[in-house]
Z-matrix of the N, CA and C atoms (Angstrom, degrees):
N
C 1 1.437
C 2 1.525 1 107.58
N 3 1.320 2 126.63 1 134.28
C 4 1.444 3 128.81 2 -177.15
C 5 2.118 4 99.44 3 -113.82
N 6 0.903 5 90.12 4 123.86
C 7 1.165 6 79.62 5 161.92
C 8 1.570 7 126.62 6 -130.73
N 9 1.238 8 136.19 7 158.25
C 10 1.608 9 136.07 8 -127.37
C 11 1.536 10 93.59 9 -156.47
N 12 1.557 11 122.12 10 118.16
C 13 1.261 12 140.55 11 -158.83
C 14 1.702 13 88.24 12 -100.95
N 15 1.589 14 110.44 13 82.70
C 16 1.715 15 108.98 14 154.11
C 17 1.149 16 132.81 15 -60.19
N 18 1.312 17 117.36 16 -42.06
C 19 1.464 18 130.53 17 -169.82
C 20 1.767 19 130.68 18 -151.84
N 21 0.938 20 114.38 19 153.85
C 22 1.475 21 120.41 20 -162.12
C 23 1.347 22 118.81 21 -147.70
N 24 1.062 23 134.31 22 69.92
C 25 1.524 24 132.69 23 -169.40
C 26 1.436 25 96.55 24 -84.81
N 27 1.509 26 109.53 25 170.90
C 28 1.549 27 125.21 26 108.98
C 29 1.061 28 163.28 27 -98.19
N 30 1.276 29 150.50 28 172.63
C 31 1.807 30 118.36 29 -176.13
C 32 1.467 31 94.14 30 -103.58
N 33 1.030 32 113.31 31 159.83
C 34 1.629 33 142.14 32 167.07
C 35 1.226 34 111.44 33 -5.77
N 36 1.350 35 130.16 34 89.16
C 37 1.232 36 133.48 35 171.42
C 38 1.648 37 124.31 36 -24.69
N 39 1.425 38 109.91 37 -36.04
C 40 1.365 39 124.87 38 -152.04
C 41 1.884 40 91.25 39 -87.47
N 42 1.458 41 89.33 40 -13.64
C 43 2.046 42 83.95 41 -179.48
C 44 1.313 43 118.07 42 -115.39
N 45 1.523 44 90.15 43 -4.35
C 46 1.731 45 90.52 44 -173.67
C 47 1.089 46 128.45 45 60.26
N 48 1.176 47 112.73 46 50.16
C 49 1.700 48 115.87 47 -162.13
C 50 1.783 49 83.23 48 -115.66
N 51 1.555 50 105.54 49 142.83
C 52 1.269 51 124.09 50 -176.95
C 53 1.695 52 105.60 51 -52.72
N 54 1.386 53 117.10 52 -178.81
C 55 1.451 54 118.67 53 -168.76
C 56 1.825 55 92.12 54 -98.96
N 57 1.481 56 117.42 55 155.48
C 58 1.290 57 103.00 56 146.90
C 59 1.602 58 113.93 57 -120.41
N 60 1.205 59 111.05 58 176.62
C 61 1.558 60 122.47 59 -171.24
C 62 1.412 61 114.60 60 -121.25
N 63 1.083 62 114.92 61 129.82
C 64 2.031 63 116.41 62 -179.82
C 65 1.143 64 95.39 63 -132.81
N 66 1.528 65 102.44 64 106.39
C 67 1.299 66 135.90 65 148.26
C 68 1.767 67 140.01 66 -59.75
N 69 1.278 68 126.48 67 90.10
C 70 1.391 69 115.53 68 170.87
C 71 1.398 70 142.90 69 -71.27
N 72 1.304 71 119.58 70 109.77
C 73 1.522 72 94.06 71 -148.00
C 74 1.671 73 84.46 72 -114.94
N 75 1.471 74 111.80 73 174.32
C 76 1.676 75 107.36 74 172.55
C 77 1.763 76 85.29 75 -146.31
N 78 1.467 77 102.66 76 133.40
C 79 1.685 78 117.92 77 175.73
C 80 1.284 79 104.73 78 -127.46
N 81 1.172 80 91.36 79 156.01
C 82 1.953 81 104.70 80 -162.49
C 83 1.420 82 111.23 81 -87.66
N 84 1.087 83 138.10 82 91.76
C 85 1.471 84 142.50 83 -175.34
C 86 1.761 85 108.69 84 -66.35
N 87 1.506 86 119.13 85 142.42
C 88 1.173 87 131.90 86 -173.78
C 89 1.262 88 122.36 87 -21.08
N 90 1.575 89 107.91 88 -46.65
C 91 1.375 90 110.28 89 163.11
C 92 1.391 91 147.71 90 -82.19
N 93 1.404 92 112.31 91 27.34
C 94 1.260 93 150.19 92 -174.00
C 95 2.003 94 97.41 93 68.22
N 96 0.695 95 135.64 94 -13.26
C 97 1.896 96 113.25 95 157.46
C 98 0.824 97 127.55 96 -85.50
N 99 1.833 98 100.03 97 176.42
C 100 1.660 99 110.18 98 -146.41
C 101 1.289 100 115.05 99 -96.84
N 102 1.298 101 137.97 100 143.20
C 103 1.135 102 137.72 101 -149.03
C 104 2.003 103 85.45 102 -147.77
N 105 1.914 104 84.13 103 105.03
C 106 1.547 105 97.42 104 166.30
C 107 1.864 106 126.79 105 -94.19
N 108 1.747 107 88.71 106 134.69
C 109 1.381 108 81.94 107 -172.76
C 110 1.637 109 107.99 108 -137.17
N 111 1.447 110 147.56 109 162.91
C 112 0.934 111 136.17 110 -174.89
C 113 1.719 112 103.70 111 -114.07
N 114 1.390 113 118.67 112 169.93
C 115 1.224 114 131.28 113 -149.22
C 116 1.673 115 106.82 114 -164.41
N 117 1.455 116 122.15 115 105.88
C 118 1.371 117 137.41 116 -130.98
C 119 2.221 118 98.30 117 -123.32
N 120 1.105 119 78.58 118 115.68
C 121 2.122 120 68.25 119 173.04
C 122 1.365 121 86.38 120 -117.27
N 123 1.430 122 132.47 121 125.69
C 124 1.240 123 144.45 122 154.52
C 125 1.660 124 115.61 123 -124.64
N 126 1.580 125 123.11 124 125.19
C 127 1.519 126 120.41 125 175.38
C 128 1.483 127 113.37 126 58.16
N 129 1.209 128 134.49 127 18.95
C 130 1.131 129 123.87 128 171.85
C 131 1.677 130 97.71 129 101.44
N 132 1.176 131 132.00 130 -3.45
C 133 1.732 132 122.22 131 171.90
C 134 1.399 133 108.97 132 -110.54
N 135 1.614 134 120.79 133 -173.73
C 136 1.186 135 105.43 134 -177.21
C 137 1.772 136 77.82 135 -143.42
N 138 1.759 137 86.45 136 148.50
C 139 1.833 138 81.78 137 163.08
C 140 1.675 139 92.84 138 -153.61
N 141 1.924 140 105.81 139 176.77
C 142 1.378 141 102.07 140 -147.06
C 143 1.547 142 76.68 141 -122.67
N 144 1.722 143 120.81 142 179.92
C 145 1.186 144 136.00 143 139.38
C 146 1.454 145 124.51 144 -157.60
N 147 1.345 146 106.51 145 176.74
C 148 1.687 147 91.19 146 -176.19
C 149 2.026 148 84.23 147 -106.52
N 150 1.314 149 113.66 148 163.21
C 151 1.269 150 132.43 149 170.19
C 152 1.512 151 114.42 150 -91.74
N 153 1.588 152 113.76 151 135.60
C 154 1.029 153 119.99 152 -175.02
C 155 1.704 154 113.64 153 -74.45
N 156 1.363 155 134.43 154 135.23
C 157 1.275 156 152.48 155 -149.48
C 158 1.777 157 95.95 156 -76.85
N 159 1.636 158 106.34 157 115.68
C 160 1.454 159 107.73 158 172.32
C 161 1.454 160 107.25 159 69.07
N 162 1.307 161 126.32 160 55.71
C 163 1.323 162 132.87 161 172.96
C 164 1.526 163 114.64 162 -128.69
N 165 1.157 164 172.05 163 -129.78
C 166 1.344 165 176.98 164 -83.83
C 167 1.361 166 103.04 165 78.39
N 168 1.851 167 100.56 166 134.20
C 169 1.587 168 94.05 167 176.55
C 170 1.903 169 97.82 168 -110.26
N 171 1.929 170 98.91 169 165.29
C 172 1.464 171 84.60 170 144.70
C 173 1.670 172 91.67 171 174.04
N 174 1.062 173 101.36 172 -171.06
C 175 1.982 174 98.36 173 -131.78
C 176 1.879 175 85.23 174 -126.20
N 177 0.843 176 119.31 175 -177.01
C 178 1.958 177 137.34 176 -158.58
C 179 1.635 178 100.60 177 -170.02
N 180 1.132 179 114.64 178 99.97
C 181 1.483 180 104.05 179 161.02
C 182 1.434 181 128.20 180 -73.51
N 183 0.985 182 113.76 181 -22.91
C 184 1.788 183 111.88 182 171.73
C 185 1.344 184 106.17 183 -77.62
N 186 1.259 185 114.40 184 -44.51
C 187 1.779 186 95.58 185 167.84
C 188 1.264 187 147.12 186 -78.81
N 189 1.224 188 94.58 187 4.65
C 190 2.007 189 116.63 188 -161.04
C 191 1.194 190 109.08 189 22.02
N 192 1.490 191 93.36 190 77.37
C 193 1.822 192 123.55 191 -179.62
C 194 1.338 193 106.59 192 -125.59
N 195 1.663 194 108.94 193 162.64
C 196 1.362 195 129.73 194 -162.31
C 197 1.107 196 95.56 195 -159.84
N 198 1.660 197 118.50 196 96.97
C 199 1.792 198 134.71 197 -169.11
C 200 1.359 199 109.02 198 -90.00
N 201 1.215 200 157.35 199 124.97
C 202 1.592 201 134.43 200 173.78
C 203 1.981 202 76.50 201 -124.07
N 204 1.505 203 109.50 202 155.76
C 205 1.564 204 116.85 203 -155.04
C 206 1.710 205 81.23 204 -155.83
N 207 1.486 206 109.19 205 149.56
C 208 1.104 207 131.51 206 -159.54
C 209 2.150 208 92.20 207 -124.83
N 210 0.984 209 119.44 208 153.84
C 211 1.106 210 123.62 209 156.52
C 212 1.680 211 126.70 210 -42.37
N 213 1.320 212 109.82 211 -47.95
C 214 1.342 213 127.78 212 179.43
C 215 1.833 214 115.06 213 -69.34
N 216 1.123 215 105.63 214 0.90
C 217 1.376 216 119.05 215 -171.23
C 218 1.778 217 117.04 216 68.90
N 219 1.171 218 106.85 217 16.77
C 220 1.773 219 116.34 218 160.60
C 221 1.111 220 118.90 219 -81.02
N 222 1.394 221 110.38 220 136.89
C 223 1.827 222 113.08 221 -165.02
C 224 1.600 223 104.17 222 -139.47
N 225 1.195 224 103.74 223 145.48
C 226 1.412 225 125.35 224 171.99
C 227 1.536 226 101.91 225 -110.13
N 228 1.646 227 124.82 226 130.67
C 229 1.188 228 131.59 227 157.85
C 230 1.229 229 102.29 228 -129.02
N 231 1.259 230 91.37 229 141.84
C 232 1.714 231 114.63 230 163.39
C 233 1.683 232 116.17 231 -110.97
N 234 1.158 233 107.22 232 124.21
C 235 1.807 234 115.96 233 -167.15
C 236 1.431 235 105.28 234 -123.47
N 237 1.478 236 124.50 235 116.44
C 238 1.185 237 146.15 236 176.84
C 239 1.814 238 86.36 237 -78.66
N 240 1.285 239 146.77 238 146.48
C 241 1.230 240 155.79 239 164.45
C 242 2.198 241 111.54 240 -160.72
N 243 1.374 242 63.49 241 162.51
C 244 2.092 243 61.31 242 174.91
C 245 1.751 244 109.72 243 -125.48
N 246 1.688 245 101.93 244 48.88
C 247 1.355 246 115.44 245 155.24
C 248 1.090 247 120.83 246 -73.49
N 249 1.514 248 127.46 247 114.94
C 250 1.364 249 137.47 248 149.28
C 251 1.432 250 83.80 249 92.48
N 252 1.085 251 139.94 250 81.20
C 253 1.896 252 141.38 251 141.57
C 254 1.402 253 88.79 252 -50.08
N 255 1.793 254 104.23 253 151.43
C 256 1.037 255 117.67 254 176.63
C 257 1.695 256 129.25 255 99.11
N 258 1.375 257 119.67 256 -31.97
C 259 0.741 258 119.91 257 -150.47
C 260 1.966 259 121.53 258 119.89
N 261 1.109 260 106.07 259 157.30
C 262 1.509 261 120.60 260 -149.45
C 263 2.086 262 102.79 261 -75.97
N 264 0.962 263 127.15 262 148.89
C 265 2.029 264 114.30 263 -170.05
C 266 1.951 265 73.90 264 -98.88
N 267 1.336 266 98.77 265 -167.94
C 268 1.679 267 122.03 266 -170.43
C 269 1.601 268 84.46 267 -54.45
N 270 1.507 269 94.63 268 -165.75
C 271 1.625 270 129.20 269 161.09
C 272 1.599 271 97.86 270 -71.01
N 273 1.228 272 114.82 271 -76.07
C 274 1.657 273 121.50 272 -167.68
C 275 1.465 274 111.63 273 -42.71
N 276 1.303 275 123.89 274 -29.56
C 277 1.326 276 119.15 275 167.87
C 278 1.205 277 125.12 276 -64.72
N 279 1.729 278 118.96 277 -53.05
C 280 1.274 279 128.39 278 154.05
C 281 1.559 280 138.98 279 -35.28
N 282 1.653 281 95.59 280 -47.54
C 283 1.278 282 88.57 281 178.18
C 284 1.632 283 121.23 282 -71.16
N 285 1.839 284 112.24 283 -41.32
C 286 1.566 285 113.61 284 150.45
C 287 1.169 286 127.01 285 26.30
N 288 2.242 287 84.28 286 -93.91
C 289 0.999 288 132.82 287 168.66
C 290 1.679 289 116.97 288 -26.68
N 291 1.439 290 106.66 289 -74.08
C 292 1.399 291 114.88 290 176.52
C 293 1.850 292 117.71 291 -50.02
N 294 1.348 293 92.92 292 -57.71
C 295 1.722 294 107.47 293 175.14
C 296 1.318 295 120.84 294 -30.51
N 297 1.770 296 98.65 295 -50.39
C 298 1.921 297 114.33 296 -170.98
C 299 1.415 298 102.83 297 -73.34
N 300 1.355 299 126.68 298 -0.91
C 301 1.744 300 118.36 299 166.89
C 302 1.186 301 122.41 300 -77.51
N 303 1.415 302 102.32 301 -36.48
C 304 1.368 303 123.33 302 -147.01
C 305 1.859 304 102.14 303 -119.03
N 306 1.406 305 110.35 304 107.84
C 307 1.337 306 105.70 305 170.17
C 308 1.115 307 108.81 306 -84.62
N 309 1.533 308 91.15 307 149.75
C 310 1.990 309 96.33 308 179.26
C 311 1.644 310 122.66 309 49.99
N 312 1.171 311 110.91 310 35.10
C 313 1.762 312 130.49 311 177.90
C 314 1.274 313 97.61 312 -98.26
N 315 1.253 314 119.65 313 158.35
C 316 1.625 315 152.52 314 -165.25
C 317 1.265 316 126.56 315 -140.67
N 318 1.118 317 116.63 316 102.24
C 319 1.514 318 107.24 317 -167.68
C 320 1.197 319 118.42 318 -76.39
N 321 1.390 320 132.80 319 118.66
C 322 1.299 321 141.88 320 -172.13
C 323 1.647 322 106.22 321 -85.11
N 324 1.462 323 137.31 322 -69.26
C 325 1.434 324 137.68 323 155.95
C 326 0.962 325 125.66 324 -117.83
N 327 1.381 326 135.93 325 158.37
C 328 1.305 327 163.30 326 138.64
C 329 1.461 328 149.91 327 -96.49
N 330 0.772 329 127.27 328 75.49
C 331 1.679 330 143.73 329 -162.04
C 332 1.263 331 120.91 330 -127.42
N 333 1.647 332 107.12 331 165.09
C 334 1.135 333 118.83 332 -177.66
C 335 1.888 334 108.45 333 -83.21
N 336 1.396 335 116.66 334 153.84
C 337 1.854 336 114.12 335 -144.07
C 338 1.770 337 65.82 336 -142.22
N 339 1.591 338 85.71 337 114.81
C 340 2.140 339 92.49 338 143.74
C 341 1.389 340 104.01 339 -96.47
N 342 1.252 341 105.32 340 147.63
C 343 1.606 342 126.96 341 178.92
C 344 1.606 343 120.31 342 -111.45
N 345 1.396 344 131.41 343 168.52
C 346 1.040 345 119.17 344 153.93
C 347 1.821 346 132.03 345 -69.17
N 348 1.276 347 117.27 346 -15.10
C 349 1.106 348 143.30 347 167.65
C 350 1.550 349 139.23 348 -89.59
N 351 1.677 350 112.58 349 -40.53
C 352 1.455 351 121.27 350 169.23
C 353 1.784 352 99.43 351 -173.53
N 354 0.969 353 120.77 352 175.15
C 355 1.548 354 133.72 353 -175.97
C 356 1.862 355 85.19 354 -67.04
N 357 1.012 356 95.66 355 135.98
C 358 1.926 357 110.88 356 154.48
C 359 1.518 358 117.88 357 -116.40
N 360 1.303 359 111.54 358 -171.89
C 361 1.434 360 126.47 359 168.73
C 362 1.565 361 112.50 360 -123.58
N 363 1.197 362 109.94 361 148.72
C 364 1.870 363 105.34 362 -162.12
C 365 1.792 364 78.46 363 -131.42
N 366 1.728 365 104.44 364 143.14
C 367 1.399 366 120.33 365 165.55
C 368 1.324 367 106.12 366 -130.25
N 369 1.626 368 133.45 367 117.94
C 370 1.293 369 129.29 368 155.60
C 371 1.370 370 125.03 369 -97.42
N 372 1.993 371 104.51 370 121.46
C 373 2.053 372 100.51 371 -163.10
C 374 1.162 373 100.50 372 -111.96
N 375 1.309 374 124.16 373 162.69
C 376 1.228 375 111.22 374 172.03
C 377 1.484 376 114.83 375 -126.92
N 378 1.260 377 135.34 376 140.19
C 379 1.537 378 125.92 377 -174.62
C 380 1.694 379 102.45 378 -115.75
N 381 1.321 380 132.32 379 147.28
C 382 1.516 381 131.95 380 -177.11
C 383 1.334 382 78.34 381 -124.25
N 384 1.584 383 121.45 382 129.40
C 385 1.535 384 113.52 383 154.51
C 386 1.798 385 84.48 384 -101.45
N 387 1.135 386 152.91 385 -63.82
C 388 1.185 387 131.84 386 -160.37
C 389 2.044 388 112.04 387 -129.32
N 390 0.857 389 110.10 388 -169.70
C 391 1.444 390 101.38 389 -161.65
C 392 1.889 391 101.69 390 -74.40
N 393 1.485 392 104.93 391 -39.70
C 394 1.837 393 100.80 392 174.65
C 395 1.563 394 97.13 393 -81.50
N 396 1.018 395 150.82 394 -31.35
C 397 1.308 396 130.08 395 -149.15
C 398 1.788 397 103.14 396 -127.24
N 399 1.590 398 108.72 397 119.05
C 400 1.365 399 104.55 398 -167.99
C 401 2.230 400 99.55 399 -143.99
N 402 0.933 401 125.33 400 151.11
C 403 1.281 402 128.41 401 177.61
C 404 1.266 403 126.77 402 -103.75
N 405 0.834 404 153.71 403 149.77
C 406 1.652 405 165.38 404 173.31
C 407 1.731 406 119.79 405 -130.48
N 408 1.360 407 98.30 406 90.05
C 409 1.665 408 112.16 407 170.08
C 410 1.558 409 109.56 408 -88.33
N 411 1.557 410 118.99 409 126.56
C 412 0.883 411 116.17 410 157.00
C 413 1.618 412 102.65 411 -123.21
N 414 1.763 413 91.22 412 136.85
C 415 1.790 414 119.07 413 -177.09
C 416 1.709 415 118.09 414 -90.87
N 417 1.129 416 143.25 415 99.17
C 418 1.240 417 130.76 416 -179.95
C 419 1.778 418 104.81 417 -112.65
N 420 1.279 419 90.79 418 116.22
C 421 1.771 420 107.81 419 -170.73
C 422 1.833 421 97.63 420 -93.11
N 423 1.517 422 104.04 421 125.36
C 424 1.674 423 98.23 422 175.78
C 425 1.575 424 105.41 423 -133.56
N 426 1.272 425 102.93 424 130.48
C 427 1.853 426 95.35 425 -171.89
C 428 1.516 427 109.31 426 -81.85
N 429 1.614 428 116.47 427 148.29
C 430 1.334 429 125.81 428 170.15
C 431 1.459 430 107.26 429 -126.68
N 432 1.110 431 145.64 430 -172.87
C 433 1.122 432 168.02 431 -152.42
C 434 1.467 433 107.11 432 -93.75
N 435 1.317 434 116.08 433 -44.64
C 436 2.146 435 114.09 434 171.78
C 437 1.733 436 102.70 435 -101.15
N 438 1.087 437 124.13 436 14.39
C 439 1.158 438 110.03 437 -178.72
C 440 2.030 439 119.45 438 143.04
N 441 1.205 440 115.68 439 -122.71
C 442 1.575 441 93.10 440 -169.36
C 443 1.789 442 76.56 441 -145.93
N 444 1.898 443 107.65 442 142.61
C 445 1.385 444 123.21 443 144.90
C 446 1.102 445 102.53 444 -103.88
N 447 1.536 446 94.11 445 121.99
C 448 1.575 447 135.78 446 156.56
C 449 1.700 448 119.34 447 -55.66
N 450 1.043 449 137.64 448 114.83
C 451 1.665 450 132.59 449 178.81
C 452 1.730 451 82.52 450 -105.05
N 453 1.398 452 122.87 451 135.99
C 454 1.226 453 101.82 452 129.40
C 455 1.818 454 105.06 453 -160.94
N 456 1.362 455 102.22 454 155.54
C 457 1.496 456 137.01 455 -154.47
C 458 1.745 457 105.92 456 -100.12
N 459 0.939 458 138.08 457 89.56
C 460 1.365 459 151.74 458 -178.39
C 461 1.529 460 116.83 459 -89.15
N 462 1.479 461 137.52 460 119.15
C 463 1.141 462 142.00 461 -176.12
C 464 1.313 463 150.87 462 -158.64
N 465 1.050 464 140.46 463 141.79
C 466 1.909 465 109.97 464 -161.97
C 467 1.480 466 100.28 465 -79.25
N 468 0.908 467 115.65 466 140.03
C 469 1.619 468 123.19 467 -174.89
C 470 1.748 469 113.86 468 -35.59
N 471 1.348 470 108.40 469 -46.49
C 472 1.697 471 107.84 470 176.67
C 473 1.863 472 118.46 471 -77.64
N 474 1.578 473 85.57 472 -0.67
C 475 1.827 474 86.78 473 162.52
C 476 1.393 475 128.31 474 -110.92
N 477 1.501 476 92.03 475 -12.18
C 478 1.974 477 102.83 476 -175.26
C 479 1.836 478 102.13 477 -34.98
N 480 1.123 479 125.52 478 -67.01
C 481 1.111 480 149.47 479 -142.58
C 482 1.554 481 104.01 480 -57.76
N 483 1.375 482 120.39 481 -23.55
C 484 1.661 483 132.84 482 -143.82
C 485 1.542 484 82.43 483 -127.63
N 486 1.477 485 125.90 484 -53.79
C 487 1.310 486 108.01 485 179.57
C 488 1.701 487 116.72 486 -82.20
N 489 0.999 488 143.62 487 6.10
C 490 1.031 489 153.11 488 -139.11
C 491 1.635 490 98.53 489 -123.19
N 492 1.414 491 130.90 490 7.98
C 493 0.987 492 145.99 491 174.03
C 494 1.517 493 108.49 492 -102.05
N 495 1.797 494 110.28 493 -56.55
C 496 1.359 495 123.08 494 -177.01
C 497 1.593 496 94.07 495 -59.21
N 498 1.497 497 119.60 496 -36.11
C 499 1.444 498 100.06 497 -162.39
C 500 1.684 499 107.39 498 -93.15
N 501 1.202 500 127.44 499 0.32
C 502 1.398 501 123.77 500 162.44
C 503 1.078 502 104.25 501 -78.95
N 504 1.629 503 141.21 502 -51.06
C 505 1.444 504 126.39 503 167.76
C 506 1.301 505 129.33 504 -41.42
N 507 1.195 506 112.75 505 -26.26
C 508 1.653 507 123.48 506 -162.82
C 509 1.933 508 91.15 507 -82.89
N 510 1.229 509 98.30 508 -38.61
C 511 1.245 510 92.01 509 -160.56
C 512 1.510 511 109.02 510 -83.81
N 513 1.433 512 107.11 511 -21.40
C 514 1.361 513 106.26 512 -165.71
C 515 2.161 514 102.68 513 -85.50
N 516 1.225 515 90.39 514 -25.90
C 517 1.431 516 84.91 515 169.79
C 518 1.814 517 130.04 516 -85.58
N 519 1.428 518 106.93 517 6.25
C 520 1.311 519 130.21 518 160.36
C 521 1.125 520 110.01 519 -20.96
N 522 1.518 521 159.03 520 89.94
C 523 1.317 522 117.67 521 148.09
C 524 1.534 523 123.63 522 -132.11
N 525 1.171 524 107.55 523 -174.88
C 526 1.530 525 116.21 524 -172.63
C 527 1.449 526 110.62 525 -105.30
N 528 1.566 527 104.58 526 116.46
C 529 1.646 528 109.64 527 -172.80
C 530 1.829 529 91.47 528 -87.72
N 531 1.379 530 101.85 529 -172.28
C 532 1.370 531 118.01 530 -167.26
C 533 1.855 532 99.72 531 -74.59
N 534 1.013 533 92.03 532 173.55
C 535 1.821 534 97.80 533 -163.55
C 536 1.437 535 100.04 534 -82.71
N 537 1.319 536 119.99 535 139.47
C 538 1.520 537 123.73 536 149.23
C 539 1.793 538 149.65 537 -99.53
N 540 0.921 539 150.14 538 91.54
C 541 1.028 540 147.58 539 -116.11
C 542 1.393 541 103.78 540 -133.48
């Protein structure tokens, strides 16, 4: 296994929140190719994922974000935050939550989200700024131990459908390696 030091943030000075590290690693699959995967140090844990196919990554230190971006301008972020320690509040809190981003959004679904890591909650909103051009965010909230990872899936409405595959993989291969300390 080789692994290859892409990136190195820190989080937000103003919180003092430890740095995390995203690791690229590439492992040699049975049939002798390479099989890329990423490798996550957040708060003292580590968790893994596979990367969605033909995307660009790149990282935000004030947000302790992890952007992967599609050609089409559809984006997947992943947000380390310290919303809701403990564990996940109702639906009605969440959705709020989602609502207060988004002016004039519509919630399209709400459900319960299996993860690679623990059960989540999934919100799909929708924003129309004009009659051809309209967006589709979907939010998947998953609780950890300092707070909540954020999944969420950004798209023009006639692409949701096509990326919305890459982003169930992404998510479903999520996981949480053993703790580091």
């Amino acid at each position: 296994m080789k692994f290859f030091i892409i990136l190195l943030f820190l989080a937000g000075v103003a919180t003092a929140r430890p740095a995390i590290e995203v690791l690229e690693v590439f492992e040699t699959d049975p049939e002798g190719g390479k099989v890329e995967s990423f490798r996550i140090l957040a708060d003292g844990e580590r968790f893994s994922l596979n990367p969605p196919y033909n995307y660009s990554i790149s990282t935000s230190a004030l947000k302790r974000e992890i952007q992967f971006s599609a050609t089409n301008r559809t984006k997947i972020v992943i947000q380390f935050t310290d919303e809701f320690p403990g564990g996940l509040p109702d639906e009605a809190v969440l959705k709020n939550n989602v609502l207060g981003r988004y002016f004039g959004a519509a919630i399209l679904r709400s459900a319960p989200c299996p993860t690679g890591i623990a059960p989540g909650w999934m919100i799909d909103v929708k924003r129309v700024f004009t009659p051809e051009i309209s967006l589709v965010t979907r939010h998947v909230f998953i609780p950890w131990t300092h707070g909540t990872i954020q999944f969420t899936l950004s798209a023009d409405s006639e692409d949701f459908e096509q990326h919305r595959q890459f982003f169930g993989n992404l998510l479903n291969s999520f996981r949480s390696d053993v703790a580091v300390k």
